[in-house]
C-alpha positions in Angstrom: 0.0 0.0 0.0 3.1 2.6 -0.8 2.0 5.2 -2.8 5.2 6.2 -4.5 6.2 9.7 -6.1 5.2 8.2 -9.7 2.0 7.5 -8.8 1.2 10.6 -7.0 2.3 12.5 -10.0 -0.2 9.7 -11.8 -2.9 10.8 -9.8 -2.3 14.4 -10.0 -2.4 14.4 -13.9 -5.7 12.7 -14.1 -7.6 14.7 -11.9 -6.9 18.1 -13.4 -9.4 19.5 -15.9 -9.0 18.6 -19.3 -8.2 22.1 -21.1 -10.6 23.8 -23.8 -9.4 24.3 -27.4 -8.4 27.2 -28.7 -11.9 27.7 -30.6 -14.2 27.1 -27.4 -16.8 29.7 -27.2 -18.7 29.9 -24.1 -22.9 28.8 -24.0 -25.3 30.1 -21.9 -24.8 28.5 -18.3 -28.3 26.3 -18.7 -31.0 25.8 -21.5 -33.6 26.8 -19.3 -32.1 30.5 -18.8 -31.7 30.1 -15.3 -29.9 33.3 -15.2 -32.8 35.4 -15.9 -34.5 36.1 -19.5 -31.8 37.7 -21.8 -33.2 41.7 -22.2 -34.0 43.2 -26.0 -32.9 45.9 -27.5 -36.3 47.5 -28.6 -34.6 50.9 -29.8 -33.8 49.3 -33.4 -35.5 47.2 -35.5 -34.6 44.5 -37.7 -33.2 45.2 -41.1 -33.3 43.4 -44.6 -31.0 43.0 -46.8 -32.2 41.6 -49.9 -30.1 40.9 -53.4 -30.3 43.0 -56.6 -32.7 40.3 -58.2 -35.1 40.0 -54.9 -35.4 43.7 -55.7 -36.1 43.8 -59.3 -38.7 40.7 -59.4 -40.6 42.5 -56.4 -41.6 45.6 -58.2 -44.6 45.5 -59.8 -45.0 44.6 -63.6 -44.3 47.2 -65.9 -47.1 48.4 -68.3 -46.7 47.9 -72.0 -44.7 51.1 -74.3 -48.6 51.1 -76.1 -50.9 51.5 -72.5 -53.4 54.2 -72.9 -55.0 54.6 -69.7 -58.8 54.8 -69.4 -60.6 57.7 -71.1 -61.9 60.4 -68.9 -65.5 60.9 -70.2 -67.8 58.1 -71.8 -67.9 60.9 -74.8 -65.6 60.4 -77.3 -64.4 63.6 -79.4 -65.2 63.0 -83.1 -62.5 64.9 -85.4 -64.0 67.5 -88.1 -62.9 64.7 -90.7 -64.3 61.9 -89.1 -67.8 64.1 -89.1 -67.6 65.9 -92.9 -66.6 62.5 -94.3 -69.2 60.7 -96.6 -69.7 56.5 -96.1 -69.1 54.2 -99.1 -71.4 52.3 -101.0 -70.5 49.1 -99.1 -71.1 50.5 -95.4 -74.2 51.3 -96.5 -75.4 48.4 -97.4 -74.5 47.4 -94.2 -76.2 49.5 -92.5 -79.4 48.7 -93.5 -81.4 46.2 -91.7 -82.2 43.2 -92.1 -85.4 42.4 -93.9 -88.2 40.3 -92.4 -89.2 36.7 -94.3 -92.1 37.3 -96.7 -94.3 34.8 -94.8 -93.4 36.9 -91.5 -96.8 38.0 -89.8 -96.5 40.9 -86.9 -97.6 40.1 -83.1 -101.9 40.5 -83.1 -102.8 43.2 -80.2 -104.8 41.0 -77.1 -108.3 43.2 -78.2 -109.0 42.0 -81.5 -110.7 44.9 -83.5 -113.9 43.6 -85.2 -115.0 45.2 -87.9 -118.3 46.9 -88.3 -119.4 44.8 -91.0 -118.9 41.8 -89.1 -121.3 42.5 -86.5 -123.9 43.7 -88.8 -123.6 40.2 -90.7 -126.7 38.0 -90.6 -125.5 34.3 -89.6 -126.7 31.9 -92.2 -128.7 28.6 -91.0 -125.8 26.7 -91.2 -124.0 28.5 -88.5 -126.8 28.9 -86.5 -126.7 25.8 -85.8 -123.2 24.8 -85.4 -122.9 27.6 -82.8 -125.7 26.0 -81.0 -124.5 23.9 -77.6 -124.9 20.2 -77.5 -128.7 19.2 -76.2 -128.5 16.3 -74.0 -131.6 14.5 -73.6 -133.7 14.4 -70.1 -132.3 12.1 -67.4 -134.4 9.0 -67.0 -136.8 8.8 -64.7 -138.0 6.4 -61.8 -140.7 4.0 -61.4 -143.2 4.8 -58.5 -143.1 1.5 -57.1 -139.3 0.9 -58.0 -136.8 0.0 -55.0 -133.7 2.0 -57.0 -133.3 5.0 -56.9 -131.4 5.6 -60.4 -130.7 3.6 -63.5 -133.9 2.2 -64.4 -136.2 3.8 -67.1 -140.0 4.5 -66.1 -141.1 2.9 -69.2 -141.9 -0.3 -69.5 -140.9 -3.2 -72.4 -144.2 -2.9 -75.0 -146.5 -6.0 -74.9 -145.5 -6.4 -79.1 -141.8 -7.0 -78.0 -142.5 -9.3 -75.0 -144.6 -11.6 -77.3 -142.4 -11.2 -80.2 -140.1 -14.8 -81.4 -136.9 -14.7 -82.3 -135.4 -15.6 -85.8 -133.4 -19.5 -86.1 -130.3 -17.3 -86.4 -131.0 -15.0 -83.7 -131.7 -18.2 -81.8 -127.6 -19.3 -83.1 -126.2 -16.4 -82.5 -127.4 -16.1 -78.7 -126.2 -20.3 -77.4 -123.2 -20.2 -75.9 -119.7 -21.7 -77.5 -119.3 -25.1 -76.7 -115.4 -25.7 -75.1 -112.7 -27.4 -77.2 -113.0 -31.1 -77.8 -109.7 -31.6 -75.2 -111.3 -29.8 -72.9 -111.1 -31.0 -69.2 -112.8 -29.2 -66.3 -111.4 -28.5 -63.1 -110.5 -31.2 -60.7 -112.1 -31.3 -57.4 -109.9 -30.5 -54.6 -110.8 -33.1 -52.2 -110.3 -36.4 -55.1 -113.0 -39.3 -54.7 -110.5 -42.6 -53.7 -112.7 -45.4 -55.4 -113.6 -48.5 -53.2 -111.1 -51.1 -55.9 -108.7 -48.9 -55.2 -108.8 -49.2 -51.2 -109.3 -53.2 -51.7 -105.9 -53.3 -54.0 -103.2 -55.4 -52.9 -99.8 -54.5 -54.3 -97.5 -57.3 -55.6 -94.6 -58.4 -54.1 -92.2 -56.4 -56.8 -94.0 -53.4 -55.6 -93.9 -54.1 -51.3 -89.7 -54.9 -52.7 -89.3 -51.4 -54.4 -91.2 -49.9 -51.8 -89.2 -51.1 -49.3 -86.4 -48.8 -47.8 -82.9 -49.7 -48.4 -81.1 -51.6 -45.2 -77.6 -51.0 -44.8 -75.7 -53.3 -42.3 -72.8 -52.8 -40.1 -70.7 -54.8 -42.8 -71.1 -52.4 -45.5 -69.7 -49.6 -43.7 -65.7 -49.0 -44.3 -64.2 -45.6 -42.6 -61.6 -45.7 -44.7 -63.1 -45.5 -48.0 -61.8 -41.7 -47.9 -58.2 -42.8 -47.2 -55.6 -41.7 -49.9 -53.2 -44.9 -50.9 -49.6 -44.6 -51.0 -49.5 -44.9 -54.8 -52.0 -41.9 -55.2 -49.5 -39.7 -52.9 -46.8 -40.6 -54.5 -47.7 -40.3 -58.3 -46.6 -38.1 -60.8 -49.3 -35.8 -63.4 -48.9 -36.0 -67.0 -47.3 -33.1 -68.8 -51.0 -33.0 -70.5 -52.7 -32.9 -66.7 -50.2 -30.4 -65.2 -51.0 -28.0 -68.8 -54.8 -28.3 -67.8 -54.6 -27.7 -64.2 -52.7 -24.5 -65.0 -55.2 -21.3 -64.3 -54.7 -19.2 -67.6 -53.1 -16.0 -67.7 -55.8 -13.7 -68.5 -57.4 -14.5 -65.1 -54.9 -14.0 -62.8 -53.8 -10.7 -61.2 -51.1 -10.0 -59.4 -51.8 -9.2 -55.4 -51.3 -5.3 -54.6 
């Protein structure tokens, strides 16, 4: 436990500050300005510097060597030549309107003017009678000793009509038209079962067929499912492996 002068001098040199490079610069003391809030210089204000370009594309865009500003007065002077001048043929003949279609017919006024001739006029017979509204005859009437109240004439059939025959081809005309030859009518829904038909006794080929199938223990094999060892083992056809192949046109590829 010694401690000689080597090690002391040891010791000494590892326990002294490691010294700062020539470019240290100092930092504030903590990150959370424990020192108090550094104080601004309110007096002067920040200043831009900005390049030659920034400068020139910041202006505004220069109007064109051409630009007439707006005129002062909706009035436009007209020069003494512009007013003594004479048009040609051709503006002229612009200037004229366009000319209606011949068929073109002018908007009627809502009061149609009638003449005075027209209301003297003497409507013909003709006229008369096509101006004349539709008649409709009087509603029927109802019996005295009738239990309706609408629908039923008050006259009665004539005695000539109710002893009156009819013709043979009246007579044809008014039966009814017999059904189809393959006509069949409508079942009953509740079917008659005819007393042979209770009394039958079936056959022994039908009691057989009729019969449910059995199926004994013996017929059963659990492994009917069960793959042999040749089946596992085998090798497809090139023609089997070709058809078992989905085709191309029906696959996509999984995004």
């Amino acid at each position: 436990g010694n401690v000689t002068p080597m090690d002391e001098d040891r010791l000494s040199r590892l326990s002294s500050a490691k010294r700062l490079s020539a470019s240290f610069s100092e930092d504030r003391r903590s990150i959370y300005w424990d020192n108090g809030i550094p104080r601004k210089d309110f007096s002067r204000t920040t200043s831009f510097a900005v390049t030659e370009r920034q400068a020139d594309l910041a202006n505004h865009k220069r109007a064109h060597s051409a630009y007439t500003s707006d005129r002062p007065s909706p009035i436009w002077p007209v020069s003494k030549a512009a007013l003594q001048t004479s048009p040609t043929p051709r503006c002229l003949e612009l200037s004229v309107h366009k000319r209606p279609p011949s068929t073109y017919q002018p908007c009627k006024e809502v009061m149609t003017n009638i003449p005075a001739s027209a209301l003297r006029i003497t409507p013909s017979p003709r006229v008369a009678q096509l101006s004349a509204h539709k008649s409709f005859p009087s509603p029927p009437g109802v019996k005295a000793n009738s239990e309706w109240d609408w629908g039923e004439w008050s006259m009665d059939i004539s005695a000539a009509a109710k002893k009156a025959e009819p013709s043979a081809r009246v007579i044809q005309l008014s039966m009814s038209k017999a059904p189809p030859a393959l006509y069949r009518p409508c079942r009953e829904v509740r079917w008659p079962v005819l007393p042979a038909t209770r009394s039958y006794v079936a056959t022994e080929s039908l009691q057989k067929l009729a019969r449910p199938r059995s199926r004994s223990e013996g017929d059963y094999n659990p492994s009917a499912y069960n793959i042999s060892r040749g089946a596992l083992v085998a090798q497809p056809s090139p023609r089997i492996t070709q058809l078992a192949t989905p085709l191309s046109r029906k696959c996509r590829t999984k995004k």
